[in-house]
N, C-alpha and C positions, 0 to 999 in steps of 0.2 A: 889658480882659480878655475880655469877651462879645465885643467886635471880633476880637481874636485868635483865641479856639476859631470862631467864624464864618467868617471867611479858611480856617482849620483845614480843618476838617470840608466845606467848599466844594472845597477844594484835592484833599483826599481822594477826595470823590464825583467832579472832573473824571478823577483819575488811573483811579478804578475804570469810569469811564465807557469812557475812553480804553483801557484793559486789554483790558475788553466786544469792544472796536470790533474793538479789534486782534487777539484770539479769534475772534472772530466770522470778521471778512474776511484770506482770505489774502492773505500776500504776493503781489507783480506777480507775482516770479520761479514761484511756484508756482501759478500763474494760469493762466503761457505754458506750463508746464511741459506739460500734459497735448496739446497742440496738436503740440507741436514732435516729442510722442514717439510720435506717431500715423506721422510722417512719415517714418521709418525703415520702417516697417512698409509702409507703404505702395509705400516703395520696392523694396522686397525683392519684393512680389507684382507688379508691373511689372516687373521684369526675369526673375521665372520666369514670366511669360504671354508677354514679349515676342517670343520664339525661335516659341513658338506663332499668336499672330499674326501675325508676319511669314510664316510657313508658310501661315496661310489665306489672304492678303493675294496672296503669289503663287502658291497655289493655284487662286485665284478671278481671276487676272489671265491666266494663261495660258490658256484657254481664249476667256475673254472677248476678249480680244488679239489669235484667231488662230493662237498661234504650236502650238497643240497644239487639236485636233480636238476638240470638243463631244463629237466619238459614243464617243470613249475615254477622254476625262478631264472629268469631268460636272466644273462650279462645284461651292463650297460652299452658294451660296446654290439651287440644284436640288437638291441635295440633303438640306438642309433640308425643301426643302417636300416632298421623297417619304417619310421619313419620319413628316412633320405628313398626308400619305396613309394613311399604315401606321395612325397613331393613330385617324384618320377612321374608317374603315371597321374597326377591331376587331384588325388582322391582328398590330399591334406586341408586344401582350401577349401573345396565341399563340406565336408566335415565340420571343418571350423567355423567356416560363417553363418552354417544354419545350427549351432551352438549357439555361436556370438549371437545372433537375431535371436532365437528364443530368452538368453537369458537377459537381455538388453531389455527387451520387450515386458518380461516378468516386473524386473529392477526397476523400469521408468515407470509403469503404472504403480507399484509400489511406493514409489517415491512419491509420485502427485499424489495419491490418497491415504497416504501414510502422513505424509508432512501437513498437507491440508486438514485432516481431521484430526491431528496430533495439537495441530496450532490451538482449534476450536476447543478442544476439550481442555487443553491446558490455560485458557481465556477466560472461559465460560463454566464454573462451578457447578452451576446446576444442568448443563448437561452433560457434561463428566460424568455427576452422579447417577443421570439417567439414562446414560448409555455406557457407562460401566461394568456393571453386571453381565451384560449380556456378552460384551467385547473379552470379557475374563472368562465366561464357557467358552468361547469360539477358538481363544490362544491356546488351550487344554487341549485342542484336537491337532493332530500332526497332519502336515499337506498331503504324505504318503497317505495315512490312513480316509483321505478325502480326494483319494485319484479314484478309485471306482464311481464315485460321486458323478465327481467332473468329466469322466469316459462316460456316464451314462447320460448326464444335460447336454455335454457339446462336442461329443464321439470323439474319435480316432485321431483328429485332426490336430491342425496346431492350435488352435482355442484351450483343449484341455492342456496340451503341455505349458503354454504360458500362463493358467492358471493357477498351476501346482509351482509355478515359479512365484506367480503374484502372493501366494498366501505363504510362501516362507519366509518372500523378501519382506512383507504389507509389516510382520510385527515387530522386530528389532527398529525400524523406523517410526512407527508409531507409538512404542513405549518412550523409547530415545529425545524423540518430541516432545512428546509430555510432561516428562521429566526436566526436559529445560526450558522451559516455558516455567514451570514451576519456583526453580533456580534461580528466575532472574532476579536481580536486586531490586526490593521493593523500593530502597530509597531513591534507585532511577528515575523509577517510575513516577513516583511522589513530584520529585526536584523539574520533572518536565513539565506535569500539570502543574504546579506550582508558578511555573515560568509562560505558563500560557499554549501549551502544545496540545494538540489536538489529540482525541484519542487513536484517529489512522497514524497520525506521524509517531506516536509513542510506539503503537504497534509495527511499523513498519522501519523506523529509526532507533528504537530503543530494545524492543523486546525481541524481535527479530533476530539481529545482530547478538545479544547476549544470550540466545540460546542458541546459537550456530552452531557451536565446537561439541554442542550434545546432538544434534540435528545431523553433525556429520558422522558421528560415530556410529548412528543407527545406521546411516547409508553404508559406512563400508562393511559393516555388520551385514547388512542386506544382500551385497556385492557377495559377498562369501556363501552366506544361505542361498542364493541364487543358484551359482555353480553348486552346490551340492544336490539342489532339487534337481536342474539340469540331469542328470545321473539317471536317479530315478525316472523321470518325464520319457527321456529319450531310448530308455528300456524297454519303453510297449509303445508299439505300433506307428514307430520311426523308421524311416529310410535313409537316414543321415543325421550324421551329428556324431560329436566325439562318443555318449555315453551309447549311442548305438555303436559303434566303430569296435568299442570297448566289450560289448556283451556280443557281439557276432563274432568276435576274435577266438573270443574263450570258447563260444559253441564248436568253431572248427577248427579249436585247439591251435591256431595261430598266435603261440602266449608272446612270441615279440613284439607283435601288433597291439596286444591286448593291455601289456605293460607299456606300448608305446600310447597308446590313450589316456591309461591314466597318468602318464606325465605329461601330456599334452594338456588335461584337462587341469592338470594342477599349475601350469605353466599358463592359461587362459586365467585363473582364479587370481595368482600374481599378478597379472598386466590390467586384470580388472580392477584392481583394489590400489594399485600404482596410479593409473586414471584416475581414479576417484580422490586419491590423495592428492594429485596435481593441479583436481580441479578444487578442492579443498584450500590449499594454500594462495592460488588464484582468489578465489571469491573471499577468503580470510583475510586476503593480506595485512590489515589493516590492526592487526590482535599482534604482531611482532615489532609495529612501531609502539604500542600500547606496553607492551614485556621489557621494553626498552629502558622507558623512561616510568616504567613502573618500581 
């Protein structure tokens, strides 16, 4: 009988032991698991670098090769190191921030009277119509062709360059607006006064929110036109900033410099439009629980 519960309770402790083990340690299968699904990912970021490397690859070969002239299409790797010069001696960050500050400057005021009068016209019918026409002359004229304008009302200074930024950024945001304000579901609307809402909270809870993800499109749209008027802006009668950096290069034939600008500037354009998307998914968040259970 003692031999039995002995065997017993022996048997028991192996089984709980063995429970232990097999708590404890995972299966093989969930071992390999974390390995294997690394590899997907992995893959996926090699094939969106790969178009890119291969670009620098015969970037960096044509030149070096011969087949295209050193003095007009500088390597990447010269260009690099002019650059890692800019950073040396101080000039990088000069450059850049009186970039960033003008085209910040452009893009913010853009934004507040783009999304402000985007809202009103797409609200309000009858002044739409009456202030439509004239807003459809004004988009027909390009910023470029309205910088001797702005150099002759607000001179040389930094007024006209963030002007020539404000009217490229002003119109992908204010169409983009209007358009989704348009968009939104009338049955929304309806279902809120129906239920007793006011017409600020419809506007501000309802109409709002459902034209956001067009609202934002125009802004990164904006973000882009910005950096491109930048260019232009900083061409006449700048003392810093990347698109000066950029047209003083090529004047004294400094092409690694000059090529180190426009990737610099293309390199600002990326981290602008990154920003905007980061602050995009911030203030959205709320449209991915929505996609969820949609």
């Amino acid at each position: 009988m003692t031999t039995s519960a002995t065997s017993a309770a022996g048997a028991s402790a192996a089984d709980i032991s063995t429970a232990g083990m097999s708590a404890a340690s995972p299966a093989p299968a969930q071992r390999l698991a974390t390995p294997t699904a690394v590899l997907p990912t992995l893959w996926r970021g090699l094939e969106r670098s790969a178009c890119i490397l291969l670009f620098l690859a015969l970037w960096e070969l044509l030149p070096r090769a011969g087949w295209v002239s050193p003095a007009f299409l500088s390597p990447p790797s010269d260009v690099v190191r002019a650059i890692a010069t800019l950073v040396d001696n101080g000039q990088l960050w000069k450059h850049v921030t009186a970039s960033l500050q003008r085209s910040l400057a452009g893009l913010l005021l853009a934004i507040a009277s783009g999304v402000g009068l985007g809202l009103l016209m797409g609200a309000v019918q009858r002044f739409e119509a009456f202030v439509d026409p004239l807003l459809q002359l004004f988009r027909q004229v390009s910023a470029f062709a309205l910088f001797p304008v702005f150099l002759l009302f607000l001179g040389i200074g930094e007024a006209s360059k963030v002007a020539i930024i404000f009217w490229a950024a002003f119109w992908p945001v204010l169409l983009n607006t209007i358009g989704g304000v348009k968009q939104v579901d009338k049955l929304l609307v309806h279902s809120a006064l129906s239920m007793g809402a006011s017409r600020s909270y419809i506007f501000f809870r309802v109409v709002l929110p459902a034209a956001s993800p067009s609202i934002f499109t125009g802004i990164r749209l904006a973000g882009a036109y910005s950096i491109t008027a930048l260019v232009a802006a900083e061409m006449i009668g700048a003392h810093a900033g990347l698109g000066f950096l950029t047209l003083n290069a090529q004047e004294i034939f400094q092409i690694p410099t000059m090529y180190a600008g426009i990737l610099l500037l293309a390199l600002l354009g990326l981290g602008l439009n990154y920003a905007l998307a980061l602050i995009e998914a911030r203030l959205t968040g709320w449209r991915k629980g929505l996609e969820l259970h949609g």
